[in-house]
N, C-alpha and C positions, 0 to 999 in steps of 0.2 A: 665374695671377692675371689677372682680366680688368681691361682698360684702362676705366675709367669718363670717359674722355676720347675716344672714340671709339666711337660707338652704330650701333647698327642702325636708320635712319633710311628714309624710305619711298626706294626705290631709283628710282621710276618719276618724282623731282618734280626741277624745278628748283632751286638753292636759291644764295642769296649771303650772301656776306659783310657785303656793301658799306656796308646802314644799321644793323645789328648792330654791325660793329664797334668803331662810335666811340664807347658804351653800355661796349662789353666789349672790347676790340682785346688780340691776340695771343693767348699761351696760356692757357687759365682754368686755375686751381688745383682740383685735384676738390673741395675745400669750399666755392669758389666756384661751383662748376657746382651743388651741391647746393642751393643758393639760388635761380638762374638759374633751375635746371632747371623748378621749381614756379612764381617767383613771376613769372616772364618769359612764361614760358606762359598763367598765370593770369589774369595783366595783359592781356597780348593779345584774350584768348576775352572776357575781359569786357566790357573796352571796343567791340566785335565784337557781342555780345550787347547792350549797352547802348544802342546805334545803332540795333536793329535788322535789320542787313547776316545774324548769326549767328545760328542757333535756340536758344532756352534749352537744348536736349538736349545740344547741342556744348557748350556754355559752360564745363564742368568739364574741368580736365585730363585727358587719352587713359590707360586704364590702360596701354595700346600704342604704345614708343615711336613706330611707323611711324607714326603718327597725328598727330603732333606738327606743330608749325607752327616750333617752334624744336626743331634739333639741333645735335651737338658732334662735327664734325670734325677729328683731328688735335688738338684741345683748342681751335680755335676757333668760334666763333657763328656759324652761318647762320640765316635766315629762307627759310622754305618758299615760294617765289617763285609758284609756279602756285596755293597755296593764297589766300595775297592777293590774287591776281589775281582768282581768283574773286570775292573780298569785294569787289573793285573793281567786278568787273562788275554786281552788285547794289546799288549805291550810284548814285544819282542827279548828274547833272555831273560823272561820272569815269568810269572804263574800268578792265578790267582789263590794258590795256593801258599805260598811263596810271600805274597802280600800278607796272608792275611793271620799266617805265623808270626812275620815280622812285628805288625801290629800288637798280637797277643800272647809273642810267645811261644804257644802251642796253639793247632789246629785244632777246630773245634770237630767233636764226631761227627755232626753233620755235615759240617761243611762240604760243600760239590765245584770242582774248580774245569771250566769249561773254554782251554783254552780257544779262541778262535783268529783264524787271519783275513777277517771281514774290515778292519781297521789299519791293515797293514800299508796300505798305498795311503789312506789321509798321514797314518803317521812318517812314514818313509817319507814325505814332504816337508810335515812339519816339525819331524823333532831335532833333523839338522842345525833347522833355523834357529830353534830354542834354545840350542844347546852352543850354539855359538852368542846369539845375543846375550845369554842370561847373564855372565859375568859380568858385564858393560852394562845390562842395568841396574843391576843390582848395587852396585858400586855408585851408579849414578845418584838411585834414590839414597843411598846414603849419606852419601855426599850431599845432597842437598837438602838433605832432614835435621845434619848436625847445627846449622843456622836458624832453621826454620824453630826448630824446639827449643832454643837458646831464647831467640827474639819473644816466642809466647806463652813461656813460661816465665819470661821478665815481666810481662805487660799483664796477665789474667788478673793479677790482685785487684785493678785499679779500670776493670771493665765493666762497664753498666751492662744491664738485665739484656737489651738487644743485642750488643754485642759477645757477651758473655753464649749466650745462644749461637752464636753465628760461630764462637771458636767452636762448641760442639759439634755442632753441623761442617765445621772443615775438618776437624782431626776424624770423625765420621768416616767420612769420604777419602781420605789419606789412606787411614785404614786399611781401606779396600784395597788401595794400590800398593802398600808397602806389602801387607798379606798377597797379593798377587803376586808379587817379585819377587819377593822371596820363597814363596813355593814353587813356583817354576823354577828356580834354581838348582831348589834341593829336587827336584823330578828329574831335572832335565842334564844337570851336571855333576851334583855332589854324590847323589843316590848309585847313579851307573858307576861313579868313577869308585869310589869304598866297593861296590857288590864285584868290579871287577877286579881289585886285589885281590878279593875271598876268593875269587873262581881262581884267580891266578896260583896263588899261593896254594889251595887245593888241589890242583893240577899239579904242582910240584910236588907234593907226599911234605909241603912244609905250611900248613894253616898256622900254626902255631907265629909265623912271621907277622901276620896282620898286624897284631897293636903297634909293634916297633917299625912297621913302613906307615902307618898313618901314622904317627908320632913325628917329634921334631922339627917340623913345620916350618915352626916361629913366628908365624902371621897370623895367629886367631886373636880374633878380637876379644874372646873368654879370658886368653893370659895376660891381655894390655890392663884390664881391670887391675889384676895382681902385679902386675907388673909395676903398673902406676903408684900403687899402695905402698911400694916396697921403695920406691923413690921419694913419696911424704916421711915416710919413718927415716930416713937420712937425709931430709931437710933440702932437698933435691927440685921438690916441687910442694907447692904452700894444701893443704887442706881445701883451700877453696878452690886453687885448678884443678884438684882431682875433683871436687865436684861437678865444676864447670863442665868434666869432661864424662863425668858417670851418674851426676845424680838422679837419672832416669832409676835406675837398679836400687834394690832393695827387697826386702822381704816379701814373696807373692806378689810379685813387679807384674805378671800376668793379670791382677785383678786390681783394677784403677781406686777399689775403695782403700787399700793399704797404703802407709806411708813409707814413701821411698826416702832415698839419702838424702838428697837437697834438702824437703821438709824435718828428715829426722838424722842428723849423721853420727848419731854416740854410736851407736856399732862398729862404725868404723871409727871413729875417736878409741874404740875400746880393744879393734884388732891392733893397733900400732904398738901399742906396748911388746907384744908377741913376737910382730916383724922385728923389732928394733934387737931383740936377743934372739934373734938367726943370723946366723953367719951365710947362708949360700944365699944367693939373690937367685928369683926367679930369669935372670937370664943364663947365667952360669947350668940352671937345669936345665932349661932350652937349648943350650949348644950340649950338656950332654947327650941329650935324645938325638941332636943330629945326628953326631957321630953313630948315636947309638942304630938311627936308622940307615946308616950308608953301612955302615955291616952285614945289617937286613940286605941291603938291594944285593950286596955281593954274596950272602950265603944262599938270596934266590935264583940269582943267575948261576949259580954252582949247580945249583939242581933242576935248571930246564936245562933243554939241548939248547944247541947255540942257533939253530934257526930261529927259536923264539924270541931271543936276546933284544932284539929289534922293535918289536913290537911291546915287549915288557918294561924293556924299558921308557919307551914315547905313554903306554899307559900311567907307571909312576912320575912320571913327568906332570901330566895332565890333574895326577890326583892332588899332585904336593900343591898345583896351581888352584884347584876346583874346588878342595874340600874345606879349606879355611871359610869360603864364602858363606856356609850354612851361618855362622855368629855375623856375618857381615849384612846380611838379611835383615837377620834378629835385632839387631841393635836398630835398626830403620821403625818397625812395627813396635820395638818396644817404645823410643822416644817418642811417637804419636800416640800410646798408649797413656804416655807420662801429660801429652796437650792434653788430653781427654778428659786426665785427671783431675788436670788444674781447673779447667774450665768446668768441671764438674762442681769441683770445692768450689767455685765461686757464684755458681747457680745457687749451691745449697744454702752460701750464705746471704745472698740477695734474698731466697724464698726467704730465711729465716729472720731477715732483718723486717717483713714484710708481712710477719705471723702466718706465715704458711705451713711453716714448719719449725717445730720446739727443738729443733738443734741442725745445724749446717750439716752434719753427716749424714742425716736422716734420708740425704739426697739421692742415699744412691741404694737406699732401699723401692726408689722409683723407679719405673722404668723410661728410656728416654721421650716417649710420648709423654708421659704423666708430668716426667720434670718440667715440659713446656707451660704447663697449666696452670694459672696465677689464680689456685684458690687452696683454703684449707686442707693438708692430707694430712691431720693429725691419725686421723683414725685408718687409713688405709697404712702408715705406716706402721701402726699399732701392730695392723690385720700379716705385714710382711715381717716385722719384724718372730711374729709365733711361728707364722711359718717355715721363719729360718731356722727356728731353734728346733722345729719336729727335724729338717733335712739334717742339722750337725748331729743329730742322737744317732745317727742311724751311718752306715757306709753301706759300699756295693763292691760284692763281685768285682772283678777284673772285666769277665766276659757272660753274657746272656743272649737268650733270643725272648725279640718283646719284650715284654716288661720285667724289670730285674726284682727279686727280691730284697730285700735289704735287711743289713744285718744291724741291729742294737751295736753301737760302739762298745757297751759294757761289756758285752758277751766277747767281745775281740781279745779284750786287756787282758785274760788269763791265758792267753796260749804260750805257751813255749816250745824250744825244740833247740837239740843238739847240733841239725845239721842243715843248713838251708841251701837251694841248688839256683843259678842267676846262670846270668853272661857274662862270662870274663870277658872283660874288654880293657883291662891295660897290668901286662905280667907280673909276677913276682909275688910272691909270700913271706907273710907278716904276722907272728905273735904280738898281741900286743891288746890292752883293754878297751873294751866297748866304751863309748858317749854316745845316746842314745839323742837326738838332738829334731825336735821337729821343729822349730821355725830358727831361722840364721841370724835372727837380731836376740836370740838367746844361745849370751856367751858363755856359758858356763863348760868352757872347754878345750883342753889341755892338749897344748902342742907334743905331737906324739900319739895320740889316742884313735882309735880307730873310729871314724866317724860315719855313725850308721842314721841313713834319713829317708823320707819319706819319699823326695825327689830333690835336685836341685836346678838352681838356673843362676844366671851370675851374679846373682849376691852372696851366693854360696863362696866362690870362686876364694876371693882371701879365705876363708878359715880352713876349707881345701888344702890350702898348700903347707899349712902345719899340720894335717892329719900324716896318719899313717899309712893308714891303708882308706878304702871308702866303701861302704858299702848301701847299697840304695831302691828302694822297693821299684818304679817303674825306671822304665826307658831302656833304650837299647845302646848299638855299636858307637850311633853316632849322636847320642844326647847330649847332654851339655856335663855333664859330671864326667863323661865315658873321655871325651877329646881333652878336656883338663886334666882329668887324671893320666892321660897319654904323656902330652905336654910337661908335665911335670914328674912324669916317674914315679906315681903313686898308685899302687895294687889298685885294684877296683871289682868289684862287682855287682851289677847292674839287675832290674828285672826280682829283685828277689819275692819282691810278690806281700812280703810280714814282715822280712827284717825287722821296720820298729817295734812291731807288736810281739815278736818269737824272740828278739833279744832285748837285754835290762842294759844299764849302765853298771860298768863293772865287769860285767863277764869278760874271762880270758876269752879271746877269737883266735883261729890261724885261717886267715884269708888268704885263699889262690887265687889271683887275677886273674892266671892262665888260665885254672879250669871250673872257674864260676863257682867255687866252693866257700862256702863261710860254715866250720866247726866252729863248736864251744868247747874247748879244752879245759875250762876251766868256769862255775859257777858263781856268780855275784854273791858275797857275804847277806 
């Protein structure tokens, strides 16, 4: 039986983990990959083509896995690092060099970045257009997903074997478009507008400005999450509207085999005791970042000349309007992720009411071909289920060319270290002790404590905003831990690469948001 968690991917390319996995982190489920596999892809090429950077022939999925820009090693997500690169190097004010740091961090030794302006007239037509439409769809599809995913997440339970199929086959297809819209957004609008504070603010002899001018916002959808949570703890809004309005989110909300809020909400039943004994509301921290950002704009405009003033400031303008959209995307892809879900669980338990399968979960060790198939997969689940257990023994590298080596998990658990180096992405330093915490529906964890994780994404977001400081193995500037912890005034640092594995619970930390630093001052009893 072959492993559909491990493919034949181009052997000759670079490829990482590193911005992938915070989307998808750990192992995917093969019915999850069967989603991925299409609409991750589809997403990508389009938004690619939509810019200009790609040619309308590329634009469609590769019938050839080797062709792919996204593969599945060990049953984790990489991104084809040489193939963006490329797309970098045809993009005007970027590199593919530039890319393909961003992606990993650091530059790999080999890597070769060849800018070219063979691309520049498709794109000079087309990225205008993108970059004007994208807010307006983006918005659109969202708007019109929060109904959609209401209505067939009510109805899935009570859907026969036909129809149960057909929600697959719609949220399938959603997929693709909500993936498509929201990557062109972030291409087209969110990405220029964050890279051109950096240039700005470097220009000025003031980088150090970035986190507090992307701050203060007010309008990400990551702090409505908290925000909302923070209004059930004072009897504001019932338990069930906030689910009404988030139970899409939850623990590895990226992989449709976990259970999210709706099906499981003690998590959050268990953060409200916490909210209820804090005194500042998450909005009160939000208007401090304002302020705190309009200080920014005026210590930046202190330090350009005043010809610049003009154009600095229609930039900040653009970004306070363009960058919130990145979560506004998310939340469209995620809730067609949550249909997906449903309609998954209810295959599983149709197959299993059916003797197809010795338990409904076992669904989604299928793939979506296989789930169609109305006969016995006792034994092929058997055959997926060992396989998953060799893929969790083991992890991978950040970044490889061809095939990755993988390392035994056991061999990880004994490393330590005094000093770890990331991206500061939201200012300020903080003493204060380590939780070492790797899935967010385990609360075992004290408001005030520096909360150090593997990645996050908005289920994290409440327990966030009791932390101290944050610290967090991938993602970058504009990841979803990086803008929350903006939003709220919470040190941060990103990218660390081990954090969980190099720090314990307990250890004293002093976290510099500013410059990506996480010491250990002090060792766990």
């Amino acid at each position: 039986m072959i492993d559909p968690l491990d493919g034949d991917w181009d052997p000759t390319a670079y490829w990482s983990t590193s911005n992938v996995g915070e989307a998808v982190p750990g192992v995917l489920t093969p019915l999850n990959w069967s989603l991925w596999k299409r609409g991750g892809e589809a997403g990508l090429r389009a938004a690619l083509v939509a810019v200009g950077a790609l040619e309308r022939r590329h634009g469609r999925v590769p019938l050839r896995d080797r062709n792919r820009v996204m593969g599945l090693f060990h049953g984790r997500l990489a991104a084809n690092v040489d193939f963006m690169g490329r797309m970098g190097d045809r993009l005007p004010a970027t590199s593919g060099a530039a890319i393909a740091e961003q992606l990993l961090g650091r530059l790999p030794e080999d890597f070769v970045s060849r800018p070219t302006s063979r691309r520049l007239p498709a794109i000079a037509a087309a990225y205008p257009r993108a970059a004007a439409a994208a807010p307006k769809e983006v918005r659109r599809v969202h708007d019109a997903t929060g109904p959609w995913w209401s209505s067939h997440i009510a109805r899935a339970p009570r859907l026969n074997r036909d129809e149960a199929r057909a929600l697959w086959r719609l949220a399938a297809d959603r997929f693709v478009v909500a993936m498509s819209t929201h990557i062109t957004c972030v291409f087209a609008t969110v990405q220029p507008a964050h890279d051109g504070i950096v240039r700005l603010c470097a220009a000025a002899g003031r980088p150090d400005l970035v986190g507090r001018l992307t701050a203060g916002l007010g309008n990400h959808a990551e702090v409505d999450v908290v925000a909302d949570l923070w209004a059930v703890s004072r009897d504001r809004i019932s338990l069930d509207e906030f689910l009404a309005r988030h139970g899409y989110h939850g623990h590895d909300e990226g992989e449709i085999a976990s259970r999210v809020w709706r099906e499981n909400p003690h998590p959050v039943e268990q953060l409200l005791d916490q909210y209820r004994d804090r005194d500042e509301s998450p909005a009160q921290v939000v208007r401090t970042r304002a302020v705190e950002r309009s200080a920014a704009e005026a210590e930046l405009m202190a330090a350009l000349p005043r010809w610049q003033h003009g154009p600095a400031q229609g930039l900040l303008h653009v970004a306070a309007r363009v960058i919130p959209l990145r979560g506004v995307g998310k939340v469209s892809f995620l809730r067609v992720l949550d249909v997906a879900r449903a309609a998954a669980r209810r295959n599983g338990e149709l197959l299993a009411a059916a003797g197809h399968l010795d338990d409904p979960d076992d669904v989604f060790l299928l793939t979506a071909e296989e789930m169609f198939v109305d006969r016995p997969r006792q034994d092929l689940v058997a055959e997926r289920r060992r396989q998953r257990a060799e893929h969790l023994a083991v992890t991978l590298p950040t970044g490889w060319r061809g095939r990755p080596t993988p390392i035994p998990v056991a061999d990880l658990m004994v490393a330590t270290g005094t000093m770890l180096e990331g991206i500061g992405v939201s200012p300020g330093v903080v003493e204060a002790r380590a939780r070492v915490v790797l899935d967010a529906a385990d609360l075992d964890f004290e408001p005030g404590e520096i909360l150090v994780a593997p990645y996050t994404d908005p289920s994290w977001g409440p327990l966030m905003f009791t932390a101290a400081a944050l610290v967090v193995d991938i993602g970058g500037e504009l990841s979803h831990a990086a803008v929350v912890a903006r939003e709220l005034g919470v040190p941060c640092v990103m990218g660390t690469g081990s954090g969980t594995r190099r720090l314990r619970t307990g250890d004293l930390l002093r976290v510099d948001g500013g410059a990506g630093t996480v010491e250990v001052v002090g060792v766990a009893p």
